[in-house]
DRENMARVEX-149953 format. One record per residue: residue in three letters; x, y, z of N, C-alpha, C in turn. Coordinates in pm, whole numbers, padded with zeros to 5 digits, always signed. Example, Ala and Ser with C-alpha at 12.3 -4.5 7.8 and 13.67 -1.06 7.14 Angstrom:
! residues 2
ALA+01319-00569+00780+01230-00450+00780+01320-00330+00780SER+01285-00225+00708+01367-00106+00714+01290+00003+00787
***
This chain:
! residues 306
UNK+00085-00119+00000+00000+00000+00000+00088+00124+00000UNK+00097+00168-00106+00131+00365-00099+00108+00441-00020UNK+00166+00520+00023+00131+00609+00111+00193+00755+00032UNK+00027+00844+00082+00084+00988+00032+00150+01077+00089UNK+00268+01129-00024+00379+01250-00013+00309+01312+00126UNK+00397+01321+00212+00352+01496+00338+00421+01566+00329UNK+00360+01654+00280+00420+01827+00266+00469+01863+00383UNK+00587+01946+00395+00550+02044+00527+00514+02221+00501UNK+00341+02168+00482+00310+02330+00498+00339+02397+00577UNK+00294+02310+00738+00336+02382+00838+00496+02502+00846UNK+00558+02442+00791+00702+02440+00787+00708+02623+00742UNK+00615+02679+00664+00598+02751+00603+00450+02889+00648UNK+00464+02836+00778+00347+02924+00872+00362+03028+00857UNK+00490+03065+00903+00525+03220+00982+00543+03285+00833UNK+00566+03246+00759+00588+03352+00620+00464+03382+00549UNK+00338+03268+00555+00164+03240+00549+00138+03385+00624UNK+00160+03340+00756+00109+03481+00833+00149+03591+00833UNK+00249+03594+00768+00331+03765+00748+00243+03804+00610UNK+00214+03694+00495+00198+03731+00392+00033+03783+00435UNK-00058+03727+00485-00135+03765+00505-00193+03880+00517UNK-00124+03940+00719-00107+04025+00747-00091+04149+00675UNK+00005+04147+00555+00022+04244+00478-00086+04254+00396UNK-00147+04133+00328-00263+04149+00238-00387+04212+00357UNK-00383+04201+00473-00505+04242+00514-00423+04394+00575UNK-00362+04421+00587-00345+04565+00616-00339+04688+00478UNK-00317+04599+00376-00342+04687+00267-00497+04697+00271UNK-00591+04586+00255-00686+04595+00223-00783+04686+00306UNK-00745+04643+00456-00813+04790+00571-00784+04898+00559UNK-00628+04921+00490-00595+05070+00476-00684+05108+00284UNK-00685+05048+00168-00773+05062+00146-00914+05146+00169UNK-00935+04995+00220-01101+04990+00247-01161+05162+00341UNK-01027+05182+00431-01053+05322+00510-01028+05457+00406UNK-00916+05468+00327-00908+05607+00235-01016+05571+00137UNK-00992+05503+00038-01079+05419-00032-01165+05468-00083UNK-01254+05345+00004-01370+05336+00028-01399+05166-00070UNK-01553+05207-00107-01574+05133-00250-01656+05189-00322UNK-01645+05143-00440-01761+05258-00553-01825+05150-00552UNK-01923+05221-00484-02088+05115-00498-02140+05209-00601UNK-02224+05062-00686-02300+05062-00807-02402+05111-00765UNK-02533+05149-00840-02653+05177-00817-02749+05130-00716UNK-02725+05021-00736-02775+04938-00661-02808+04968-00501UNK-02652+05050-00450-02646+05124-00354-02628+05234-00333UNK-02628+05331-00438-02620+05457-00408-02748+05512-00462UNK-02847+05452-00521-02977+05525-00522-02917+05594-00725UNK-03049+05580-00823-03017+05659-00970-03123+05621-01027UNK-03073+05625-01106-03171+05554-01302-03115+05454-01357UNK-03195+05424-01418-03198+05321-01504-03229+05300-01650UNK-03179+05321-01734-03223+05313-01897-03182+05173-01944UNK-03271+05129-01998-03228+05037-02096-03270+05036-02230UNK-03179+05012-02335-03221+05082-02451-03190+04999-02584UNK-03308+04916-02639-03259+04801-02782-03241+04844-02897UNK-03166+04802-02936-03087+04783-03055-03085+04742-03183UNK-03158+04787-03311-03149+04675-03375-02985+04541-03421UNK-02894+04634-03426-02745+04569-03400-02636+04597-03302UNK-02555+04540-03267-02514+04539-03152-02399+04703-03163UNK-02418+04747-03101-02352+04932-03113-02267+04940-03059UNK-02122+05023-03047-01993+05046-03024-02009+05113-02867UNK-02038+05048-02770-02032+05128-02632-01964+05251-02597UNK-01821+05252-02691-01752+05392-02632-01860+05507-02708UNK-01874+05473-02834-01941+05584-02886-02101+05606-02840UNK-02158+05544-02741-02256+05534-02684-02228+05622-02539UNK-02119+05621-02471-02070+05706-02387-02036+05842-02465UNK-01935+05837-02547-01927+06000-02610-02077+06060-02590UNK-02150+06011-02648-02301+06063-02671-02317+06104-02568UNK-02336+06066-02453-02383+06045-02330-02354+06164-02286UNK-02202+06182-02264-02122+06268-02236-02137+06421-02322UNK-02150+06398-02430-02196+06535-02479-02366+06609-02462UNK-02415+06535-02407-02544+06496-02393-02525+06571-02191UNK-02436+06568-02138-02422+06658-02008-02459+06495-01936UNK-02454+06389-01982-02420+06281-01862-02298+06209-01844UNK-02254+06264-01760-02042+06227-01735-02021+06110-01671UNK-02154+06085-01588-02117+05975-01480-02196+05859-01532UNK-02253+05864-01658-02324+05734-01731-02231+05646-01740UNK-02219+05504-01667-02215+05333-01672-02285+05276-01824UNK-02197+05276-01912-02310+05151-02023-02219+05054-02054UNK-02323+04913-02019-02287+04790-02055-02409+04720-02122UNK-02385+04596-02165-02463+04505-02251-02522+04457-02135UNK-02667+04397-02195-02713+04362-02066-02806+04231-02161UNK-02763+04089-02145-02799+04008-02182-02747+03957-02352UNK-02737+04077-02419-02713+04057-02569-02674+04167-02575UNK-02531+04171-02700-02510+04257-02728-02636+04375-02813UNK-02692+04329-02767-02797+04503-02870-02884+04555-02746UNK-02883+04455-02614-02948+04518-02542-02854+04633-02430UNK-02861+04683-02431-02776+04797-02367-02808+04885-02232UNK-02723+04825-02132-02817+04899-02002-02716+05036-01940UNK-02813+05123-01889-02735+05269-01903-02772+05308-01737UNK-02660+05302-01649-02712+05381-01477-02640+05520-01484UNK-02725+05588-01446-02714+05750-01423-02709+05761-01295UNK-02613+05835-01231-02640+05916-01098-02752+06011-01080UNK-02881+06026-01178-02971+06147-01152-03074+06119-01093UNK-03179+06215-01022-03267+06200-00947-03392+06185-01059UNK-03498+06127-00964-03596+06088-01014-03651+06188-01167UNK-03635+06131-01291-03719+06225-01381-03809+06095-01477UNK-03943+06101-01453-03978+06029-01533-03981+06045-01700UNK-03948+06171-01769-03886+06200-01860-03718+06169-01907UNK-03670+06102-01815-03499+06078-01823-03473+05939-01959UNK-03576+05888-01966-03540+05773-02034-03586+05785-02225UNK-03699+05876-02232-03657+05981-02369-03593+06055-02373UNK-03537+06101-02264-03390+06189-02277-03321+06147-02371UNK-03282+06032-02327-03130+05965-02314-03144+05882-02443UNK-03294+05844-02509-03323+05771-02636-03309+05863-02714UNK-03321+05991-02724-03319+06091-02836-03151+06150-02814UNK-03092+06151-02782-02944+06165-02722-02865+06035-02799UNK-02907+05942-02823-02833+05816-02854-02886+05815-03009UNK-03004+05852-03014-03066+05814-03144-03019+05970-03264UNK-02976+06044-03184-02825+06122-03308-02754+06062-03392UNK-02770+06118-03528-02690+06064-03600-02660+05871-03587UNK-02791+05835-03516-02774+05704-03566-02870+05594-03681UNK-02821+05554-03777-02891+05539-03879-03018+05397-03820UNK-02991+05302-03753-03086+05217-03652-03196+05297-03584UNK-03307+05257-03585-03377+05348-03441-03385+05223-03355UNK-03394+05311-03223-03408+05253-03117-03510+05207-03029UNK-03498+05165-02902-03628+05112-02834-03597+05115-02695UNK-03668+05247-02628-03693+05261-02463-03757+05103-02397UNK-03678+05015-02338-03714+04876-02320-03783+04935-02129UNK-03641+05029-02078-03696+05066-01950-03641+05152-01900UNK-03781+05228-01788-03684+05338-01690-03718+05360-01621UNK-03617+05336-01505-03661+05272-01354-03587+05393-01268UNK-03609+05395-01166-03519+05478-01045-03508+05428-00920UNK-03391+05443-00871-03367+05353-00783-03337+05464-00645UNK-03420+05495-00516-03427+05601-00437-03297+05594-00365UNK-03217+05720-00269-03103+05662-00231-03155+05602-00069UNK-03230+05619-00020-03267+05552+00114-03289+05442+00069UNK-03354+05363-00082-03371+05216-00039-03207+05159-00102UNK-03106+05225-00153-02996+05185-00154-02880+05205-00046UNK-02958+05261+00059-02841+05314+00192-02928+05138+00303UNK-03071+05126+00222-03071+05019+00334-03024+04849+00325UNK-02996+04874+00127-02982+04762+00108-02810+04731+00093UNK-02759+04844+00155-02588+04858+00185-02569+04804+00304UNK-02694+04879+00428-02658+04830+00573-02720+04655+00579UNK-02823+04652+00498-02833+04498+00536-02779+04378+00438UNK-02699+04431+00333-02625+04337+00306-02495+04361+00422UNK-02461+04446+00443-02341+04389+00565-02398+04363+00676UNK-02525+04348+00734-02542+04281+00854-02584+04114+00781UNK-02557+04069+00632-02638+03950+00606-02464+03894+00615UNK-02369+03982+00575-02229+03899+00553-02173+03875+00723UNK-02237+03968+00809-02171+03981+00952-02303+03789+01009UNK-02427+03808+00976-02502+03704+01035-02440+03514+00959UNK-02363+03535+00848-02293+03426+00768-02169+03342+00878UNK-02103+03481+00916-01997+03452+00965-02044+03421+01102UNK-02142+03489+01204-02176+03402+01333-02198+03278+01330UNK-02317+03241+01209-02387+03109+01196-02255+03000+01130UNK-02165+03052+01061-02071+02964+01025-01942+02934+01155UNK-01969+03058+01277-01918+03020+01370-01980+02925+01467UNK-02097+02910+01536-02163+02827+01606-02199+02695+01520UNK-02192+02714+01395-02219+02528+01352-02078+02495+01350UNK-01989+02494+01293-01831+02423+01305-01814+02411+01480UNK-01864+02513+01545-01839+02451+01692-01909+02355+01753UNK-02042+02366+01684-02111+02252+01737-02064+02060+01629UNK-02011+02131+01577-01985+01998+01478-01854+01979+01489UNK-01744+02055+01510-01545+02014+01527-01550+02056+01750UNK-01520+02183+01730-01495+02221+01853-01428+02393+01847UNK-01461+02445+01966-01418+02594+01927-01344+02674+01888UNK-01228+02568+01880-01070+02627+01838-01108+02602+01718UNK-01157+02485+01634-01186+02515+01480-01312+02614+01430UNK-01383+02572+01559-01492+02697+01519-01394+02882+01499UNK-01308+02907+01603-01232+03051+01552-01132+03053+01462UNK-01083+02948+01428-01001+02897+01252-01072+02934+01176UNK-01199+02902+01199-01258+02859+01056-01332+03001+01009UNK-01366+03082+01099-01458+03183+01091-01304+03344+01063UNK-01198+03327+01121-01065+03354+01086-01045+03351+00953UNK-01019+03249+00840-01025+03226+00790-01094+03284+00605UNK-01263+03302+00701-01356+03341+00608-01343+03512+00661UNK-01322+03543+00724-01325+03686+00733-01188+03755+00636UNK-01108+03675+00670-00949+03728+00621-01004+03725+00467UNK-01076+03588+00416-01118+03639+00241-01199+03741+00200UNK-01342+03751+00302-01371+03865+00265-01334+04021+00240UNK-01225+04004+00378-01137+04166+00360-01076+04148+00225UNK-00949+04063+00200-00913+04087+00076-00962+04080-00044UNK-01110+03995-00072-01168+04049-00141-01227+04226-00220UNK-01297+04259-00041-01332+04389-00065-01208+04479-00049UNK-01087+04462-00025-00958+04543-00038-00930+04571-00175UNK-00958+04414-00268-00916+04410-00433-01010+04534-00507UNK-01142+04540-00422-01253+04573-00513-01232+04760-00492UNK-01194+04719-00359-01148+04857-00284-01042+04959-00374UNK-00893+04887-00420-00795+04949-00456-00781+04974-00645UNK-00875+04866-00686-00925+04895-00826-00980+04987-00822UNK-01085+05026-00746-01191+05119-00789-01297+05035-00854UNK-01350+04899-00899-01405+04840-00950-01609+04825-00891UNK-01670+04846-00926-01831+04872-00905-01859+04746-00793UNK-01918+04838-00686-01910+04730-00577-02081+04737-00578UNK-02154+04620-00656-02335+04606-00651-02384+04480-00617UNK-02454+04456-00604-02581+04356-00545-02505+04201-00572UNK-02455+04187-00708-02362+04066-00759-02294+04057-00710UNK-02153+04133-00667-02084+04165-00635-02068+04115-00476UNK-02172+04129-00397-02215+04117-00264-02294+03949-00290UNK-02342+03899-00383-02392+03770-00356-02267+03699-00392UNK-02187+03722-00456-02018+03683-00530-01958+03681-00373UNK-01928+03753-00289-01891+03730-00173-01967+03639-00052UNK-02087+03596-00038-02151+03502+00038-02134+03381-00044UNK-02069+03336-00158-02069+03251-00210-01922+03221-00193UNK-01842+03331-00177-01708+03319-00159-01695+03228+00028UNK-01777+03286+00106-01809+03208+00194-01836+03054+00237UNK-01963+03033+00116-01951+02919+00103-01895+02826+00076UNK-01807+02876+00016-01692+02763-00083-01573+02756-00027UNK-01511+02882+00079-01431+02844+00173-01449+02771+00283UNK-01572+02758+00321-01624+02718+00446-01600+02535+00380UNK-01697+02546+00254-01682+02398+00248-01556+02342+00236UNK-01444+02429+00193-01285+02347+00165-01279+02365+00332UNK-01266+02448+00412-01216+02454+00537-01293+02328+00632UNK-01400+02289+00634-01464+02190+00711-01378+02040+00659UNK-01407+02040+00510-01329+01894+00464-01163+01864+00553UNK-01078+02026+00537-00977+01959+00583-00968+02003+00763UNK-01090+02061+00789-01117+02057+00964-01114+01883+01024UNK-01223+01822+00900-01268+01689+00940-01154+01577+00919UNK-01046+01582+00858-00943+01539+00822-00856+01517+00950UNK-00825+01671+01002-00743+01703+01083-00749+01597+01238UNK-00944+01673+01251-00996+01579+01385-00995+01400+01364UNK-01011+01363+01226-00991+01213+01220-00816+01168+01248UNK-00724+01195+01195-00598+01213+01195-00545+01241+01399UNK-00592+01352+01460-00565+01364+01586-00633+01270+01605UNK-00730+01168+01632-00793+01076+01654-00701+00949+01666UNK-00682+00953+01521-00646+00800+01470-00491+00747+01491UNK-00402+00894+01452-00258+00891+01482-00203+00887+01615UNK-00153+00790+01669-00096+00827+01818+00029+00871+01826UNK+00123+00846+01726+00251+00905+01743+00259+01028+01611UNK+00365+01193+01701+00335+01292+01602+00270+01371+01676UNK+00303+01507+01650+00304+01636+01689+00176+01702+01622UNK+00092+01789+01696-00002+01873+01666+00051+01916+01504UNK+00160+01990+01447+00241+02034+01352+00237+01902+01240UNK+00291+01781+01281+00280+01675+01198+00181+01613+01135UNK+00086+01613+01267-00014+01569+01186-00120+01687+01088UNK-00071+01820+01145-00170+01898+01040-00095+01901+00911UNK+00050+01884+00921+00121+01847+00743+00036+01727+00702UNK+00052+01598+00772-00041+01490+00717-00181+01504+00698UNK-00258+01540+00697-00425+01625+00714-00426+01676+00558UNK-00307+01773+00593-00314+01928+00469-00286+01835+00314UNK-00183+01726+00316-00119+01636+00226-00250+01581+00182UNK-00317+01492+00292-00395+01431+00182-00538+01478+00121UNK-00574+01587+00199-00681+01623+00132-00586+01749+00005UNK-00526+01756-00013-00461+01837-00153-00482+01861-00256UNK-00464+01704-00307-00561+01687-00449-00745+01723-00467UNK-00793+01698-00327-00918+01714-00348-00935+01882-00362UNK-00854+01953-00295-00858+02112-00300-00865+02168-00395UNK-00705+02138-00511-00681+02157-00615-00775+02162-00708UNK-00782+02038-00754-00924+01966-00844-01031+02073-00828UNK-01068+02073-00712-01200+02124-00695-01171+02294-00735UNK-01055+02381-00669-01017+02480-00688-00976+02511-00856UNK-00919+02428-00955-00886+02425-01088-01025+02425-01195UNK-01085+02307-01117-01245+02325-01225-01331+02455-01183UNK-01336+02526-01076-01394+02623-01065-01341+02736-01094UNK-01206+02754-01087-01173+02852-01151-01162+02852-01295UNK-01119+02758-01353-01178+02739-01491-01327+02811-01557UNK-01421+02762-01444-01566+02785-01514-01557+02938-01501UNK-01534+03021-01403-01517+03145-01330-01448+03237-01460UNK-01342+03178-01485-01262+03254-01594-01333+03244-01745UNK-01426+03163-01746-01470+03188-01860-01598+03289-01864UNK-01644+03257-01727-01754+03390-01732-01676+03497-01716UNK-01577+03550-01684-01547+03643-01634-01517+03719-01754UNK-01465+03610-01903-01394+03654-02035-01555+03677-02104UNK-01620+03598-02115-01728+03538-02232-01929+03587-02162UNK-01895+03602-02030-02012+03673-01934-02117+03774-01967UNK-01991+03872-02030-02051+03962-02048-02029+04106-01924UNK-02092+04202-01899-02040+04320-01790-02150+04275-01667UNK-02252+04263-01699-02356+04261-01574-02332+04139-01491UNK-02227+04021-01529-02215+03944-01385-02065+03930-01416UNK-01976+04096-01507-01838+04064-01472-01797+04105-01309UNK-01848+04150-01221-01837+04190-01136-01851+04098-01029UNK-01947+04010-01087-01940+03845-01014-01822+03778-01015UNK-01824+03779-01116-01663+03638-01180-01583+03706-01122UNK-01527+03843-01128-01383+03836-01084-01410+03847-00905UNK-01542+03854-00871-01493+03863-00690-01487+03748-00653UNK-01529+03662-00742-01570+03452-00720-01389+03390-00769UNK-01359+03494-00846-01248+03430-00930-01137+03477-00794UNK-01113+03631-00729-01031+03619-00606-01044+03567-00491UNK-01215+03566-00466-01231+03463-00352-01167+03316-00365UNK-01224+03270-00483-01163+03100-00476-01040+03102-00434UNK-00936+03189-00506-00811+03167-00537-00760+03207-00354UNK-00761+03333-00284-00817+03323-00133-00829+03217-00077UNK-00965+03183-00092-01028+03084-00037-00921+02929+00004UNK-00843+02913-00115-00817+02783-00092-00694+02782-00050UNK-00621+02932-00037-00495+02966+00027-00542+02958+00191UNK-00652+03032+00221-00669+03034+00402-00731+02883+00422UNK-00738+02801+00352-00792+02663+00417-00693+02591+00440UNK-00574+02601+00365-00476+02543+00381-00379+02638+00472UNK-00398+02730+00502-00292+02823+00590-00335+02880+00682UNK-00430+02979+00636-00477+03065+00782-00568+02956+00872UNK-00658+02883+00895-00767+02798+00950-00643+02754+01042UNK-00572+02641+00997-00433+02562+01039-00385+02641+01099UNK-00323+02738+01057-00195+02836+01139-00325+02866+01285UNK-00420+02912+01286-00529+02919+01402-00586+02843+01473UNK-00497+02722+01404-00524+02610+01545-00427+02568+01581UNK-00265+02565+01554-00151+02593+01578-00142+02697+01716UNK-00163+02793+01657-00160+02915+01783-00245+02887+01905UNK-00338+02836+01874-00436+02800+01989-00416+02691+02063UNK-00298+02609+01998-00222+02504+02127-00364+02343+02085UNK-00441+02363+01959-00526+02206+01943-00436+02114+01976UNK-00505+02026+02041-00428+01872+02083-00539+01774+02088UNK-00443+01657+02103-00537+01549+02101-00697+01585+02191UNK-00616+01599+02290-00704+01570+02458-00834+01676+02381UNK-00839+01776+02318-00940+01864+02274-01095+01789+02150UNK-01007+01669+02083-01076+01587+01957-01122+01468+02029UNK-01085+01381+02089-01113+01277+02177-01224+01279+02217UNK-01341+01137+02141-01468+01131+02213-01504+01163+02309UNK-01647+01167+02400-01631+01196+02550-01627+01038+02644UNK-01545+01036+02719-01570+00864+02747-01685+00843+02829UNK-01766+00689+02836-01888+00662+02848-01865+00646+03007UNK-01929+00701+03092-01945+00731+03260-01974+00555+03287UNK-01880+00536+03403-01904+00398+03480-02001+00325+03463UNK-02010+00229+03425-02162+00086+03437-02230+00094+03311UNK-02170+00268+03210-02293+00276+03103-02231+00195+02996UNK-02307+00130+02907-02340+00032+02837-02364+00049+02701UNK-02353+00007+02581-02418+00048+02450-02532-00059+02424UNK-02633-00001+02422-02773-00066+02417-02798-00108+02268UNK-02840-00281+02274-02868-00331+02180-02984-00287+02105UNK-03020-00277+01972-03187-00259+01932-03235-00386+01969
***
């Protein structure tokens, strides 16, 4: 019987946690001058959407725009290239969306088609800012109390460690681009959650079978042996998804590019803190056997037959 290669990740902690550290102090310093450019979604505007009979040159759809006295017009494709969606920073005009059709429809030999025009108030985008971050703050409790009720509390603060450190550098990336921080964007990060959480539990459950099963070997040894063999399953799983990710991110289109690339840095994140930060946080916290170890069955008690 073969036995698989053991890495020593461990071996490679303290340079994990420096690298970190730095990625999350850029990203807070960031995130504080910063900020993020939230999309419509959260800052309250308009909405045009406007068809096509053929698919039209976007920059020259902005020139227009722009000579037209709208500077801060967003246009992307929105489903097909001929359908074309346009967010304005302006306040409510229910006249804004023949504006902006007779503005485009200059000098263009196609006519066009007002599909829609919507407005989006800024109070219901200041509330759907505060409760998407109380939905990413309620992810991370509930992903803290189930790993504790299912490993134990030192993996329960690994694991929730872990998922926080991706979300900062996520919103640090989104932060230092300048890149449209909207509604996708924010479901792209609870998904980034999910998918760390699930690599981090597989090699949580690894770890606790391994302290279990191994009697000889160091807290350190056996999390190299843990980290080794679930590897390939990381990879694999981390390679086909970023695969799919990169092709939406190329072939998508604009309205869920904002998805792909926060799914495309989370993964890549993601499968760095399952293998480093989670581990390095149960390292520091001194996990040992005596912590994984069934509870033993109290004097005289018995396992009852059916």
């Amino acid at each position: 019987m073969t036995t698989a290669k053991i890495y020593n990740f461990m071996g490679l902690r303290k340079i994990a946690a420096g690298l970190s550290l730095v990625l999350l102090l850029i990203s807070v310093a960031s995130l504080a001058m910063n900020g993020l450019k939230f999309g419509l979604d959260f800052t309250g505007g308009s909405l045009v959407e406007v068809g096509y009979e053929q698919g039209p040159d976007l920059n020259q759809i902005r020139t227009k725009l722009e000579s037209a006295g709208y500077d801060d017009a967003v246009v992307q494709t929105f489903g097909s290239p001929v359908d074309i969606l346009i967010r304005l920073g302006e306040s409510h005009n229910p006249k804004l969306g023949d504006e902006v059709l007779s503005a485009l429809q200059a000098d263009e030999s196609q006519s066009l088609t007002l599909r829609r025009n919507e407005y989006v108030g800024a109070q219901v985008g200041e509330e759907l800012r505060e409760q998407g971050g109380l939905g990413l703050l309620l992810a991370l409790f509930m992903v803290m109390v189930y790993v504790a009720f299912r490993f134990q509390l030192k993996f329960s603060v690994g694991a929730v460690a872990a998922l926080a450190h991706d979300v900062l550098i996520v919103l640090g990336f989104f932060s230092i681009l300048q890149l449209d921080f909207d509604l996708t964007v924010l479901a792209a990060l609870l998904a980034v959650i999910g998918y760390s959480l699930n690599d981090t539990i597989v090699v949580s459950d690894r770890i606790r079978e391994n302290f279990r099963k191994l009697r000889k070997g160091s807290a350190i040894e056996i999390m190299n042996t843990s980290l080794s063999q679930t590897l390939g399953r990381t990879l694999v799983t981390s390679l086909t998804t970023l695969l799919v990710l990169t092709a939406l991110a190329i072939f998508g289109g604009e309205m869920i590019h904002g998805f792909a690339i926060a799914l495309l840095v989370g993964v890549c994140i993601g499968t760095y803190s399952s293998i480093y930060v989670a581990a390095n946080v149960l390292i520091l916290m001194g996990v040992c056997k005596e912590d994984l170890m069934p509870p033993e069955k109290e004097e005289g008690e018995v396992d009852e037959m059916p």
